[in-house]
C-alpha positions in Angstrom: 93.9 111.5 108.8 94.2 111.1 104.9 97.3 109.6 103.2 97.1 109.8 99.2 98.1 107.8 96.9 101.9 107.9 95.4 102.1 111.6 94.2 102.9 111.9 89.9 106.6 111.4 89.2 107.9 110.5 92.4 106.0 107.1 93.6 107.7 106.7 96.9 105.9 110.6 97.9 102.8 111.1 99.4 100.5 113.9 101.0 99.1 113.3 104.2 96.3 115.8 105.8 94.9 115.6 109.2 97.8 116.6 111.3 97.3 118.8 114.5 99.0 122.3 114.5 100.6 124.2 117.0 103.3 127.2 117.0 105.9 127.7 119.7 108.9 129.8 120.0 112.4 129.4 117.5 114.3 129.1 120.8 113.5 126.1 122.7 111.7 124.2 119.7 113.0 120.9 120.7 111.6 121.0 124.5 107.9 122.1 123.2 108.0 119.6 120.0 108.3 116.7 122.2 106.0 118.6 124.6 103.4 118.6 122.0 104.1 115.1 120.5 103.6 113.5 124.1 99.8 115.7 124.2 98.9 114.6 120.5 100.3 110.6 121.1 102.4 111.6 117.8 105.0 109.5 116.0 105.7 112.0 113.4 106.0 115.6 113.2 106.3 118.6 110.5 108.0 122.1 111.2 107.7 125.3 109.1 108.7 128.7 110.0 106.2 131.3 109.8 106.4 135.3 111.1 109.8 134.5 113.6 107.4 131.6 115.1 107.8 127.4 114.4 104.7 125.8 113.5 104.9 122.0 114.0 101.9 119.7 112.7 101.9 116.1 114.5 100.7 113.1 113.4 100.6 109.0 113.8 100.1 107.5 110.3 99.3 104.5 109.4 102.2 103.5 107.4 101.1 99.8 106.9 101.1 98.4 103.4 103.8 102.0 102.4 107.1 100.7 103.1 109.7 103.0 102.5 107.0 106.0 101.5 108.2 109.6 101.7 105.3 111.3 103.6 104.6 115.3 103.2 102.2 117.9 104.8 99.9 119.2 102.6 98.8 121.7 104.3 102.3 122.9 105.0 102.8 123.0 100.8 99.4 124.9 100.6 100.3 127.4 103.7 103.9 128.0 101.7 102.3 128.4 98.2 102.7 131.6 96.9 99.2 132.6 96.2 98.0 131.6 99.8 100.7 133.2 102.2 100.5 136.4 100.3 96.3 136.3 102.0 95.0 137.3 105.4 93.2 134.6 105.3 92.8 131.5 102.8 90.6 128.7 102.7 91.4 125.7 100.6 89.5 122.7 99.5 90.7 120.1 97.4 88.0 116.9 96.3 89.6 113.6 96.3 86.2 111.1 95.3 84.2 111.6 98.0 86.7 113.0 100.4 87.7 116.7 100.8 91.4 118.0 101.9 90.1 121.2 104.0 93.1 123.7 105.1 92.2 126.8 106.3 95.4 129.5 106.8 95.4 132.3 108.8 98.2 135.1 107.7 100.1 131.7 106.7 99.4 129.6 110.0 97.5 126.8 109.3 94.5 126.6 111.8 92.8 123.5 110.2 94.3 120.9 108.2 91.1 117.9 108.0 90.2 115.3 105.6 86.5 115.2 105.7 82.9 113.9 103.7 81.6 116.6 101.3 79.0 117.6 103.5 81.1 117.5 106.6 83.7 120.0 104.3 80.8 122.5 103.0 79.3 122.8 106.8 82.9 123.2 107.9 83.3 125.7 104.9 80.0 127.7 106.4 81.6 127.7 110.0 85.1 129.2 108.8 83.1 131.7 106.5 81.4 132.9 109.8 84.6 132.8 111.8 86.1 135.2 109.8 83.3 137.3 109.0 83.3 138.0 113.1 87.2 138.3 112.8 86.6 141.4 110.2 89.1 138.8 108.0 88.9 138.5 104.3 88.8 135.0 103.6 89.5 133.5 100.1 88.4 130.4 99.2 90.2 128.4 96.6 89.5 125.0 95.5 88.8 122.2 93.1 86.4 119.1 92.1 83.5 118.5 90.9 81.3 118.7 93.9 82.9 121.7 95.6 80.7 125.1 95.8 81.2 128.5 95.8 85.0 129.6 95.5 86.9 132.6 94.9 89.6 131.2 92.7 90.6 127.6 91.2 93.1 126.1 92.6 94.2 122.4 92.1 96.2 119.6 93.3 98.9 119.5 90.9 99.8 122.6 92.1 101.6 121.2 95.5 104.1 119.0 93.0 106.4 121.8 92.2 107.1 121.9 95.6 109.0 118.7 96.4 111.3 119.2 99.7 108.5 120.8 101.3 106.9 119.5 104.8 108.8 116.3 104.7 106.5 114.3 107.8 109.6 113.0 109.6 109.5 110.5 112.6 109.9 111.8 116.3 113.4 111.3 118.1 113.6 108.9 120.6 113.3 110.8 123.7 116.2 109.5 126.6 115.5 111.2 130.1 118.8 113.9 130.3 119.4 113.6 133.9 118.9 110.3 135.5 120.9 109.7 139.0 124.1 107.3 138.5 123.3 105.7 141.7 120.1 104.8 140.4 121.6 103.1 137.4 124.3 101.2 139.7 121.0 99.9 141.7 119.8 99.0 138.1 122.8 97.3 136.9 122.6 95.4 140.4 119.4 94.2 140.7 119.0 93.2 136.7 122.5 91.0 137.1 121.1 89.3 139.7 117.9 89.0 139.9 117.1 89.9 135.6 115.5 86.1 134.5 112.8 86.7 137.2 112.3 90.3 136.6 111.7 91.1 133.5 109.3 89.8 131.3 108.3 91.0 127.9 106.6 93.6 126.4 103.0 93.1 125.3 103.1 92.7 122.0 101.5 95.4 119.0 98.3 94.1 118.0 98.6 93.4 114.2 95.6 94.0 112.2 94.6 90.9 110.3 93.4 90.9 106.6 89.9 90.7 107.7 90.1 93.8 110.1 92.6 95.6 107.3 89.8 94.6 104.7 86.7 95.5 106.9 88.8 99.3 107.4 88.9 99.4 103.8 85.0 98.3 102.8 83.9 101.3 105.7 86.4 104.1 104.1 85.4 103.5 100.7 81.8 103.5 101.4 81.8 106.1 104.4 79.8 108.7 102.2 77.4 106.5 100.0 78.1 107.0 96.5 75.0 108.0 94.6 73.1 105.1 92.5 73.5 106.3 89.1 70.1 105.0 88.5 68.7 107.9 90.5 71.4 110.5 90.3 72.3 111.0 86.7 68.9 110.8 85.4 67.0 113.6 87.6 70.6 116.0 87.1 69.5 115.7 83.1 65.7 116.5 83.9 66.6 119.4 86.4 69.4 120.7 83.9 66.3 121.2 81.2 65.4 124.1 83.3 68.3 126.1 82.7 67.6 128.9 80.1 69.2 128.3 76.5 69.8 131.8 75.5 69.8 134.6 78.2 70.8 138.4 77.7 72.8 137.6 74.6 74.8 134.5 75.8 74.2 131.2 74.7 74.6 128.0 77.1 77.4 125.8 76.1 77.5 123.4 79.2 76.9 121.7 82.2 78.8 120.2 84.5 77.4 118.1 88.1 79.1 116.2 90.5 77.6 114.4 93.2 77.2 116.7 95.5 76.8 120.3 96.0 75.8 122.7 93.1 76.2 122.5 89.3 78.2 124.7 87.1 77.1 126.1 84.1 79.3 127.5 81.2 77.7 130.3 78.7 79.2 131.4 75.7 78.8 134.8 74.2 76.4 135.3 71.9 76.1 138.9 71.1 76.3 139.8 74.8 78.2 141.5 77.2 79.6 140.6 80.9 78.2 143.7 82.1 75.1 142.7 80.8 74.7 139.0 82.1 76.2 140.3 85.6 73.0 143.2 85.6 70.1 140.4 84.6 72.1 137.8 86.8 69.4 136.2 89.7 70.5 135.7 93.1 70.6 131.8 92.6 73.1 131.8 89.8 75.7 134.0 91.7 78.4 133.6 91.7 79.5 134.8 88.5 82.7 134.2 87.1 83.7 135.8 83.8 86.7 134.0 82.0 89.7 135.6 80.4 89.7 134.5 77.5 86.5 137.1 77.0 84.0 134.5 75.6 82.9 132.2 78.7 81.0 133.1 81.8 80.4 130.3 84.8 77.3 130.9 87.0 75.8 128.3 89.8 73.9 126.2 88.4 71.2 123.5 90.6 71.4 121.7 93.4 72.2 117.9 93.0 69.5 116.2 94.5 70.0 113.6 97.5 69.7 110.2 96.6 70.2 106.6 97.9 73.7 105.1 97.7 75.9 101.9 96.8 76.0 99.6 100.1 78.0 97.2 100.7 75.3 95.2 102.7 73.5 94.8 98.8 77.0 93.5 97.8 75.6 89.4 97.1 72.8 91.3 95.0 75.1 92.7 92.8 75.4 91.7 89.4 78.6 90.2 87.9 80.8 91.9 85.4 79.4 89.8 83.1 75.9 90.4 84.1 76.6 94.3 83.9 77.8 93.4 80.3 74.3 91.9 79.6 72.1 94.4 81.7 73.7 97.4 79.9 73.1 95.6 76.3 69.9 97.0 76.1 68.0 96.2 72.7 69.5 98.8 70.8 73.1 98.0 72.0 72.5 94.5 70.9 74.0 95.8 67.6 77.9 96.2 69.0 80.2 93.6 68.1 83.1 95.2 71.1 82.9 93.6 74.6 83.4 96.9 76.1 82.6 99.4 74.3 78.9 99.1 73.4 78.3 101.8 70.5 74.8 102.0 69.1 72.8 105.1 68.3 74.7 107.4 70.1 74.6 106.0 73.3 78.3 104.3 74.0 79.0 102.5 77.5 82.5 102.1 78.3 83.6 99.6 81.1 86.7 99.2 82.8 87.1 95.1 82.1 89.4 94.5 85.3 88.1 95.5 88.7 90.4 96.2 91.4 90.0 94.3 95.0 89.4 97.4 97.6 92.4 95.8 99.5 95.1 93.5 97.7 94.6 89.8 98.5 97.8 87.7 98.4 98.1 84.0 96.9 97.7 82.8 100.5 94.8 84.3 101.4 92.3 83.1 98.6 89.9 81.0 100.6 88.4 84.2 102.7 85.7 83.7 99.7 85.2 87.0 97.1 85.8 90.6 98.0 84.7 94.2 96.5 86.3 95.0 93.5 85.9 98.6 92.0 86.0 99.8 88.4 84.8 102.8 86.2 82.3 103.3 83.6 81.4 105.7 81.5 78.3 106.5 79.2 77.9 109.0 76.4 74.7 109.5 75.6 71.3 112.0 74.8 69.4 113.7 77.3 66.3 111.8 75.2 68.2 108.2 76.2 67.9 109.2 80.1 65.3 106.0 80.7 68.4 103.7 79.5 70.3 105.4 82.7 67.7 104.7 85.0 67.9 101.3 84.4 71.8 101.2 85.6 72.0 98.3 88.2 72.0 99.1 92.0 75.9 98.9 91.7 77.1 101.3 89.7 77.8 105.3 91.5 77.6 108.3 90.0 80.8 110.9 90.0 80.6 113.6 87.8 77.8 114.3 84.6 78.5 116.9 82.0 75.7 118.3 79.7 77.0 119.8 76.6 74.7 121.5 74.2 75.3 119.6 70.7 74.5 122.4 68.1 75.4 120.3 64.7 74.0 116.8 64.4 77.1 114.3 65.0 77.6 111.3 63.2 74.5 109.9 63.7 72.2 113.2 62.9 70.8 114.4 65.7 71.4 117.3 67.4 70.7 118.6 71.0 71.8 117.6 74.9 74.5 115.4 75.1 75.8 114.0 78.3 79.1 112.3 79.9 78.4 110.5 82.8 80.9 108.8 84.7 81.6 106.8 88.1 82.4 103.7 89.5 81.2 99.8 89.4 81.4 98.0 92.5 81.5 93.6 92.2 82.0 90.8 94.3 84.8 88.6 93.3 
């Protein structure tokens, strides 16, 4: 289970995926909701109506650390969205970092709602693709973020904030046994007046998770799929994106854009050609092929991002300081900047967030458990011809997203040619 962060505009809301989903009649709903919270060990439950049937999604969230939070299903605001519930079948997949809200919909049931890896999502994705293909159902596949694959149609987060009173997660009813024998209560009443001191003795008490256990939870979540060394990553993505034809059947290639997993996509703009055109000269490895509205753009696949080693945490005393970084990224030709973080020379600016976050807040009172893992972002604009400077990045900096862009007029410092965004995240002990 997956709880995000506080949703835009409302700081007290927040999605939660993972819940288990079952339908059961209107009549009677009560009787089988507590049935199915007693199967599940749930705490919290979800209903929505769907084709004369309830479908209730159960759940025990950790709620620690989110007092007074206003939970909500997202897969019950995906399964009620408009463009879903009008499908036979719908699958949606929503990046969050290196996590992947998975909800697949069948005639507007949900039959998975999972928070999962990316590779954990796209081999998921391949076994619901199947499913259906048996099922003789048309599945569409909508989704967003930079390392999701093939999809049908965009569809995006922001998209679930219109709808703001839907799948409120509320907490289970206590449940009180309806028909209990009064002389069994009068034997009850009896026995705890007279003999109660000796008798009862209290409950075991709820373990609490200390701050190391909370912060340990925290170190393996953030670091559950290893985020790609930058020094590895962003360098071959530029080298492989070289391959990718300029000019092809009248279109021109505009841009790039990787994440750290999956496929590439890559943007043409018209040049003289036509979509019928590309779509007829079109290889099997660049499908699919998406033509955009506004008439000028075309999307194709582009590679696939190679595998590389990750950020871990078990390097964590080998990382450099912040103010290390600050030196290692200075490289000879940076030496020219006069800004602490923003080091501009030659067309190759590195940008640093200057205050890393702790991976789990540590209060006043707990300051001697020694330094923790903070997290920040970067980012680096640069030339395909400065990739040696990225392969120098220190082993803890990760790689989320690069974006080639083909730079047809020489900028303000002259030159012309491949120009890259990468971005991603710094990780320091302190």
């Amino acid at each position: 289970m997956h709880v995000t962060e506080p949703l835009p505009g409302d700081k007290r809301a927040r999605l939660v995926f993972g819940l288990d989903w079952r339908a059961y009649p209107v009549k009677g709903a009560g009787a089988e909701r507590r049935r199915y919270a007693d199967d599940f060990g749930a705490t919290h439950y979800v209903e929505i109506k769907v084709n004369g049937e309830v479908l209730g999604g159960f759940a025990t969230p950790d709620t620690t650390g989110m007092r007074g939070a206003r939970l909500y299903s997202g897969a019950a605001r995906i399964a009620l969205h408009e463009r879903i519930r009008s499908r036979p079948a719908a699958l949606v997949l929503l990046q969050d970092e290196q996590l992947v809200h998975l909800v697949h919909v069948v005639r507007g049931a949900v039959r998975s709602d999972e928070a999962l890896g990316l590779e954990d999502a796209r081999n998921r994705q391949a076994t619901i693709e199947a499913e259906s293909r048996r099922m003789g159902l048309q599945l569409t596949v909508f989704g967003s973020g930079a390392s999701i694959g093939d999809i049908d149609e965009p569809f995006h987060a922001t998209e679930l904030l219109a709808q703001k009173k839907v799948g409120r997660v509320s907490r289970l009813p206590v449940s009180i046994p309806a028909l209990v024998p009064l002389a069994l209560i009068a034997v009850a009443l009896v026995v705890g007046v007279t003999y109660g001191p000796g008798l009862i003795s209290p409950p075991p008490q709820e373990h609490v998770a200390t701050w190391q256990e909370q912060y340990a939870a925290a170190v393996a979540n953030a670091f559950r799929v290893a985020p790609p060394l930058a020094s590895q990553l962003a360098p071959q993505l530029l080298a492989l994106g070289g391959a990718t034809d300029a000019i092809r059947t009248g279109w021109q290639f505009d841009h790039e854009d990787c994440g750290s997993r999956g496929n590439c996509t890559v943007t043409y703009l018209r040049a003289g050609g036509t979509f019928a055109g590309f779509d007829a000269g079109a290889t099997a490895g660049m499908r699919p092929v998406s033509f955009m509205a506004d008439g000028l753009h075309l999307t194709t696949k582009g590679v696939a991002i190679p595998k590389v080693e990750g950020v871990r945490p078990a390097d964590a005393r080998n990382w450099p300081s912040l103010e290390e970084m600050k030196l290692l990224l200075q490289t000879p030709a940076q030496r020219l900047s006069v800004k602490a973080f923003e080091l501009d020379s030659y067309g190759y600016r590195v940008a640093i967030e200057g205050t890393p976050r702790p991976l789990l807040a540590v209060s006043p009172g707990e300051a001697h458990l020694g330094p923790v893992i903070r997290v920040g972002t970067w980012e680096i604009d640069g030339y395909r011809w400065q990739s040696p400077l990225l392969a120098r990045l220190p082993p803890n900096m990760a790689l989320e997203s690069l974006t080639a862009t083909l730079q047809t007029k020489a900028g303000k410092n002259g030159t012309a040619g491949i120009r890259f965004v990468a971005k991603g995240k710094y990780y320091v002990l302190g």
